[in-house]
C-alpha positions in Angstrom: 9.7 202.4 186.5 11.0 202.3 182.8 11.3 198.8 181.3 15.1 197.9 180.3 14.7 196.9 176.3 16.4 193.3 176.1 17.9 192.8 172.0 16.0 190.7 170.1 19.0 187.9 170.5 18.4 188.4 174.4 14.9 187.9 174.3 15.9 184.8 171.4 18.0 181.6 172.1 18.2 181.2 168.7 19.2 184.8 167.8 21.6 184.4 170.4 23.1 181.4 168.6 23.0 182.2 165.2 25.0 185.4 166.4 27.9 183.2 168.1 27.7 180.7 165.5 29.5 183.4 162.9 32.8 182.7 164.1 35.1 179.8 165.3 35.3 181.2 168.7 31.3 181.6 168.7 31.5 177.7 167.7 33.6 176.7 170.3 32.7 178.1 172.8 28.7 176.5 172.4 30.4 173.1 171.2 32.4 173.2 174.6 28.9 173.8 176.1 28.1 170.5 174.7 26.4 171.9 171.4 26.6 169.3 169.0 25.5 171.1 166.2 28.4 173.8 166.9 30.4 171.0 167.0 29.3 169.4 163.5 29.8 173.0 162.1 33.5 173.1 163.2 33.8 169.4 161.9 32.6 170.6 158.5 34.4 173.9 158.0 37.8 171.7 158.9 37.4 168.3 157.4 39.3 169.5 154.0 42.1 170.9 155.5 43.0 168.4 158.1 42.2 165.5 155.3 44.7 167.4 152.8 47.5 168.0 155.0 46.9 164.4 156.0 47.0 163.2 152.7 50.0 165.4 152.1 52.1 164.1 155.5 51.2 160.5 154.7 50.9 160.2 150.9 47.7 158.0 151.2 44.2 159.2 150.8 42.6 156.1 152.4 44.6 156.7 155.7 44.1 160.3 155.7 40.3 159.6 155.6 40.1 157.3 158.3 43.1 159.6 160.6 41.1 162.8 160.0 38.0 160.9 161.2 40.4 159.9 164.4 41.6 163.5 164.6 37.8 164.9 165.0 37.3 162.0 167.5 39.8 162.9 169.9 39.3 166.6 169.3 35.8 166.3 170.5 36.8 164.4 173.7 39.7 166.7 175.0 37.7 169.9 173.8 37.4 171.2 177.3 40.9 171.5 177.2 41.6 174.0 174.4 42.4 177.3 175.9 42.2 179.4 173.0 45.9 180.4 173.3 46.4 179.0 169.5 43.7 179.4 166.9 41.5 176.4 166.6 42.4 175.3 163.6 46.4 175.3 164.9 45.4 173.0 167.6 43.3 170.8 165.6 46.3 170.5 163.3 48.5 169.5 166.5 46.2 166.5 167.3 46.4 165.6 163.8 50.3 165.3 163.6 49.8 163.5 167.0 47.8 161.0 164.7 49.6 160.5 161.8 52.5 160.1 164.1 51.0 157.4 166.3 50.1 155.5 162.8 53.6 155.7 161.6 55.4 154.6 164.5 52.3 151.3 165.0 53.4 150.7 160.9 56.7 150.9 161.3 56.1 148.5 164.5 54.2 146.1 162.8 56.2 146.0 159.8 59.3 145.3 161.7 57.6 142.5 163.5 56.6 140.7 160.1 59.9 141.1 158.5 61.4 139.2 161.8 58.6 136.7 162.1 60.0 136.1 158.0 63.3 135.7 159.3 62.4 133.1 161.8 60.3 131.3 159.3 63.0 131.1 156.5 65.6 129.8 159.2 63.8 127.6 161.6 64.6 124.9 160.0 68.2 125.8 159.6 71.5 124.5 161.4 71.5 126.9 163.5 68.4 127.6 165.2 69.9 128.6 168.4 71.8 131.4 166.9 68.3 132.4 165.4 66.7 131.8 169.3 69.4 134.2 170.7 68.9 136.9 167.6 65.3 137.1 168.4 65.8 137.0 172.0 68.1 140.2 171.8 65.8 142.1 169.6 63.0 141.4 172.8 65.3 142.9 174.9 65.9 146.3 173.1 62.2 146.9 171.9 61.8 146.4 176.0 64.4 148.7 176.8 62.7 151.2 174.4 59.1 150.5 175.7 60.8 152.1 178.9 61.7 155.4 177.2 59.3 158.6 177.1 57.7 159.0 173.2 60.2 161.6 172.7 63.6 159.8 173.1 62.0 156.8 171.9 61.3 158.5 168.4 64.9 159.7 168.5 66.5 156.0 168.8 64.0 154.7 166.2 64.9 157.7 163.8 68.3 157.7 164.4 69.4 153.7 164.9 66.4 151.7 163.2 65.4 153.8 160.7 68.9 155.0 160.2 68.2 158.8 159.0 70.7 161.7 159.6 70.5 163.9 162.2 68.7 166.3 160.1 66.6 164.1 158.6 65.6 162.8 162.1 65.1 166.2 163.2 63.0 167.4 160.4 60.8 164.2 160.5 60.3 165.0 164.9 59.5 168.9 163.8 62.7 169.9 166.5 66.3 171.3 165.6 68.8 169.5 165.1 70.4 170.1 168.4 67.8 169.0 170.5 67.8 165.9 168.4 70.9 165.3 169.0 70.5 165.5 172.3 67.6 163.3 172.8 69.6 160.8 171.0 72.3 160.8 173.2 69.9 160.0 176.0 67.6 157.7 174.2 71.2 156.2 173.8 72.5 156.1 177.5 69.0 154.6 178.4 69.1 152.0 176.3 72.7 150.8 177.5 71.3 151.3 180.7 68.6 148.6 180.5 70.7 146.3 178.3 73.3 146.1 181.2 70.5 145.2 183.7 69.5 142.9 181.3 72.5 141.0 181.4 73.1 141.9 177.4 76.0 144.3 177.3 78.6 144.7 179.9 79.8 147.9 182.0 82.9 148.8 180.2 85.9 148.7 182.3 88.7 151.5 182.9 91.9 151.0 181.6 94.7 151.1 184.2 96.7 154.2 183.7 
């Protein structure tokens, strides 16, 4: 009986690698294997771009360092989950924008918090420290009605009311249209109002007898 000739990369791990390793797809597929080396391959051929649009969406090298080393950290976890619908290097960038915004919004968070903790500091001594108590105690109330929202509407409302851009501006910043900003507005909105009610801080309007 005849012998079937294997290829030198079927009778060769190695050959067999070095052969997938000349394209992305080869790379990710071993890396999802658990391939390490495929994986450190993919790292290297995508650090630069994922640093420089970084750099470019955030306007800070330093941050875009330590957010692209973030983006290849999470990559690496949820790998198994790339279907290879978009190209690699589309979905990488998805998980970076993820990033980037998750630093804004904890900035823009933080940032917030010191300027009222400022506030409280500059007036606590004041005459009217209860007015200050009940100021404070209704900004606790909307950042809890907003903890309540999905990230989506609660991006709206913080575009749109705290960071007071227009409804372009807003939309361009979420990457939607301007219409479905506008609509997650409106129910980031009627949410809100919502909670506030329960929370005893704004009162069902009443209907006007007719």
């Amino acid at each position: 009986m005849a012998s079937r000739s294997l290829s030198p990369a079927s009778r060769d791990p190695e050959a067999a690698r070095a052969s997938a390793v000349e394209s992305v797809g080869g790379l990710v597929e071993l890396a999802r294997g658990g391939d390490m080396r495929a994986w450190s391959e993919l790292y290297h051929r995508h650090y630069e771009r994922i640093f420089n649009r970084l750099c470019f969406y955030l306007g800070e090298a330093s941050v875009a360092e330590d957010l692209t080393q973030e983006t290849f950290a999470r990559a690496v976890v949820v790998l198994p989950s790339f279907d290879g619908r978009a190209a690699f290097s589309t979905w990488l960038f998805g998980i970076a924008l993820n990033v980037a915004r998750n630093f804004i919004r904890e900035r823009q968070t933080q940032r917030r918090a010191e300027r009222r903790l400022a506030d409280v500091e500059a007036l606590r001594h004041g005459p009217d420290v209860a007015r200050v108590h009940l100021q404070q105690a209704r900004k606790q109330a909307l950042y809890a009605a907003l903890a309540e929202l999905s990230e989506p509407l609660r991006e709206a409302f913080v575009l749109r009311e705290l960071e007071e851009l227009t409804m372009a501006e807003a939309a361009a910043r979420a990457g939607v249209s301007a219409n479905n900003m506008a609509v997650r507005v409106f129910r980031a909105r009627e949410k809100v109002r919502e909670a506030l009610m329960r929370g005893g801080w704004l009162t069902a309007p009443t209907e006007e007898a007719g």
